[in-house]
Structure formats: structure tokens, C-alpha cells
N, C-alpha and C positions, 0 to 999 in steps of 0.2 A: 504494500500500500504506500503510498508516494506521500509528502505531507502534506500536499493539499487534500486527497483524500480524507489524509488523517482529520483537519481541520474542517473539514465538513463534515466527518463522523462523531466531532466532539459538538458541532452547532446542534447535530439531529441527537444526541444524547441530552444536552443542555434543555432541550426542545421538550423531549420525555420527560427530564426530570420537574420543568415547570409545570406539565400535564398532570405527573405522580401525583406532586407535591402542591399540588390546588388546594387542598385542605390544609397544609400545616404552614401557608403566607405568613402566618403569624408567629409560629415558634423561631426564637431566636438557632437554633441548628443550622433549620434549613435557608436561614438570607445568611448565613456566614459561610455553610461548603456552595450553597449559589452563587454569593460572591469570590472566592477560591476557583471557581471553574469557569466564572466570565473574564478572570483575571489569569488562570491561563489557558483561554482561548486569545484572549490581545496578545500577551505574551508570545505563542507561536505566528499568531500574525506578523508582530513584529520582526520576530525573527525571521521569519519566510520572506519578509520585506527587504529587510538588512542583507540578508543571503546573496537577492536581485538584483540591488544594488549595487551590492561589491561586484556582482558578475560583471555589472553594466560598466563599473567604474576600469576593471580588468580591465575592457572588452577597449576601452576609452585611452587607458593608462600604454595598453600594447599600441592603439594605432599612432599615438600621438611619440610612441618611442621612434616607432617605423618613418613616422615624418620627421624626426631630427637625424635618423639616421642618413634620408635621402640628402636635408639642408647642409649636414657635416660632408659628406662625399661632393655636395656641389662647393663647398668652399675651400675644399681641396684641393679639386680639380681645379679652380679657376686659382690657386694662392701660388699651384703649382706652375701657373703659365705664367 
């Protein structure tokens, strides 16, 4: 299961457990492991966010290497002439 999977199999559990747990809104248990499991459902979001990011920034960090490599080889060539 991949984590977005995963992060959509904790919304549909989340989902049950508000459906369960209809009747006990009011005991203080059930708003604190409810809060505990909205908090790591953001939490993987976050993460899964952060993950993409850094992909993107790789992805950004490589081509912009590949363009100083080309600018250094043109100032070579021309320093050389």
C-alpha cells in the first residue's frame, strides 16, 4: 500500500470512528484519541508534502547544476581563446 493509500485508509477509518463514536461526543476519551488521529492524519500529510517537495527541489537543484555546468564550459572555452 503506497502512503497515499495509506492516508486515505486513515480518513475512511477516522470517518468510522466519528460514525462509532456518535454517542460518546461527549466523553472526554473519545475528543482526545479523535484529536490524536486528526493530528496524525496532518502529520502524514505533511510529510507526504515535505517528501514532494524535496523531490521537486532535487529535481530543480540537478537542472540548475546542469546549467552552471554548461555556463563554466562556455567561459572556458571562450577564457581559452
Amino acid at each position: 500500500m503506497t502512503e497515499k493509500e495509506m492516508i486515505l485508509e486513515a480518513f475512511e477509518w477516522q470517518t468510522h470512528i466519528h460514525k462509532l463514536a456518535s454517542d460518546a461526543k461527549n466523553e472526554e476519551l473519545y475528543h482526545k484519541r479523535s484529536k490524536v488521529l486528526d493530528w496524525l492524519i496532518q502529520q502524514a500529510e505533511r510529510a507526504q508534502k515535505n517528501a514532494q517537495d524535496l523531490e521537486n527541489m532535487d529535481r530543480q537543484l540537478y537542472s540548475e547544476q546542469q546549467q552552471n555546468k554548461r555556463y563554466r564550459e562556455a567561459l572556458e572555452f571562450y577564457a581559452d581563446k
